[in-house]
C-alpha positions in Angstrom: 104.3 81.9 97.5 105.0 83.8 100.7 102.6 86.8 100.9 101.8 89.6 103.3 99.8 92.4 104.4 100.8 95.3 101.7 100.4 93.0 99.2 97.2 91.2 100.2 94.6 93.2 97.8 96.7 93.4 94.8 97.7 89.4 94.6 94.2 87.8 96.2 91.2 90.7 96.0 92.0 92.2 92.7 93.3 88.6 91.5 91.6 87.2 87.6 91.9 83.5 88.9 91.1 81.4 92.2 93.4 82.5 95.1 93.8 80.3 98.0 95.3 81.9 101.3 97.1 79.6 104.1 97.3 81.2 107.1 99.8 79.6 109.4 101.8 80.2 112.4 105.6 79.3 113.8 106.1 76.2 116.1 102.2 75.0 114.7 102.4 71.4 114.5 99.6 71.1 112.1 100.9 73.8 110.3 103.8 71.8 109.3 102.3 68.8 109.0 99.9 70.7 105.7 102.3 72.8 104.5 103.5 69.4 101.5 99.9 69.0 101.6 99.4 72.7 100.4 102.5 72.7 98.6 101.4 69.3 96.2 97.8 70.9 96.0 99.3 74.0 94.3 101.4 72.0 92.0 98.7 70.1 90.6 96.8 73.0 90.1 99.7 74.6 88.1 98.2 78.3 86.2 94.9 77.6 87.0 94.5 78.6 91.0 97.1 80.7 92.9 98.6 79.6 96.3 99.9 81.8 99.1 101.3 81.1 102.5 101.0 84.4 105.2 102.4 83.8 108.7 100.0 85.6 111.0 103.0 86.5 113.3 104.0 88.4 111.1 101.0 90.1 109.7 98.4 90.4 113.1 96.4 93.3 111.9 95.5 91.9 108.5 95.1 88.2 110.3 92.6 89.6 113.2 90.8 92.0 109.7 90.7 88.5 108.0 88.6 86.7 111.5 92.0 84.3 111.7 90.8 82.9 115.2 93.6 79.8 115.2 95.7 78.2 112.6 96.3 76.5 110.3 93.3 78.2 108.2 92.6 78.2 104.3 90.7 81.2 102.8 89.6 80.5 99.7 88.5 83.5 96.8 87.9 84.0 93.9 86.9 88.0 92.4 87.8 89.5 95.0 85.3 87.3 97.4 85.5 84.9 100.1 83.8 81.9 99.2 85.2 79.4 101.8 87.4 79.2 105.0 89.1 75.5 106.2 90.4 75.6 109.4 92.6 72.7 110.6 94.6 70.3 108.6 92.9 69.0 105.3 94.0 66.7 103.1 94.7 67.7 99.4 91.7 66.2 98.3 89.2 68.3 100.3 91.3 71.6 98.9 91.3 70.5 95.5 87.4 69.5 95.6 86.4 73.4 97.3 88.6 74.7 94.4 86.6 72.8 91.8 83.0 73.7 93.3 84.1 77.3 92.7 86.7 77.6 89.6 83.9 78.6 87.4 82.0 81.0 89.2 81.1 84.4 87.7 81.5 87.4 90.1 77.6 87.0 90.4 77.8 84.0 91.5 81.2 84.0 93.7 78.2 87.1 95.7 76.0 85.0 95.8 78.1 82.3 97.5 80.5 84.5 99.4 81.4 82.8 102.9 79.1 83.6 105.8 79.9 82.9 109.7 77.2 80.1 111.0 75.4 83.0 112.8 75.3 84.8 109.4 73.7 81.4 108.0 71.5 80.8 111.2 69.7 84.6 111.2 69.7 84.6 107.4 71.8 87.8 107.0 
C-alpha cells in the first residue's frame, strides 16, 4: 500500500484499474485521523480500485510535480489521468462516491474529465 516516487508511473499512470493516491505527512493530525478511513475504503473496494499511501517527506520532488500544497490530499486516476483531488479529511463515503462517478470511464472520457485547477475551470483552458 506504501508507494513512492520510482514507482509512481508503473503502479498509478500505467495502472488497468482506478488508483487512488493519499498523500500524507508525519505528525499530521488529520492524517491520522483518515488513514482507517482510507484503510476501510480500500477494503470495501477489494480488486476493483487500488489504494496507495506516499509520505511527501519522503518523496518532495514528486509531491511538489504532483501540486501537493498541504496534506492530507487524495488524487484520484484512472488511465493514466487525474480525474479528482480531495484535500483534507473525507469521510469514506465521499471517496467511495468519486470512485463510483468514475470506475467506468473510458480513456476518452477519463480526457475529457481530467482534473483542472479552479483557474483552469474559470479561463476555460
Amino acid at each position: 500500500m506504501e508507494l513512492n516516487q520510482a514507482e509512481f508511473d508503473e503502479k498509478v499512470l500505467k495502472a488497468k484499474k482506478p488508483v487512488v493516491v493519499e498523500i500524507w505527512g508525519l505528525r499530521c493530525s488529520f492524517c491520522e485521523k483518515l488513514d482507517p478511513i482510507f484503510k476501510e475504503a480500500a477494503s470495501e473496494m477489494g480488486e476493483t480500485a487500488s489504494f496507495y499511501q506516499l509520505l511527501a517527506n519522503d518523496n518532495i520532488e514528486l509531491s511538489r510535480k504532483l501540486k501537493v500544497m498541504g496534506v492530507p490530499m487524495m488524487l484520484f486516476y484512472i488511465h493514466g489521468v487525474l480525474i479528482a483531488k480531495m484535500k483534507g479529511l473525507k469521510s469514506k463515503k465521499q471517496i467511495l462516491s468519486q470512485l463510483e462517478k468514475m470506475k467506468n470511464y473510458t480513456p476518452k472520457e477519463a480526457e475529457k474529465n481530467k482534473y483542472k485547477t479552479i483557474l483552469k475551470r474559470l479561463l476555460g483552458k
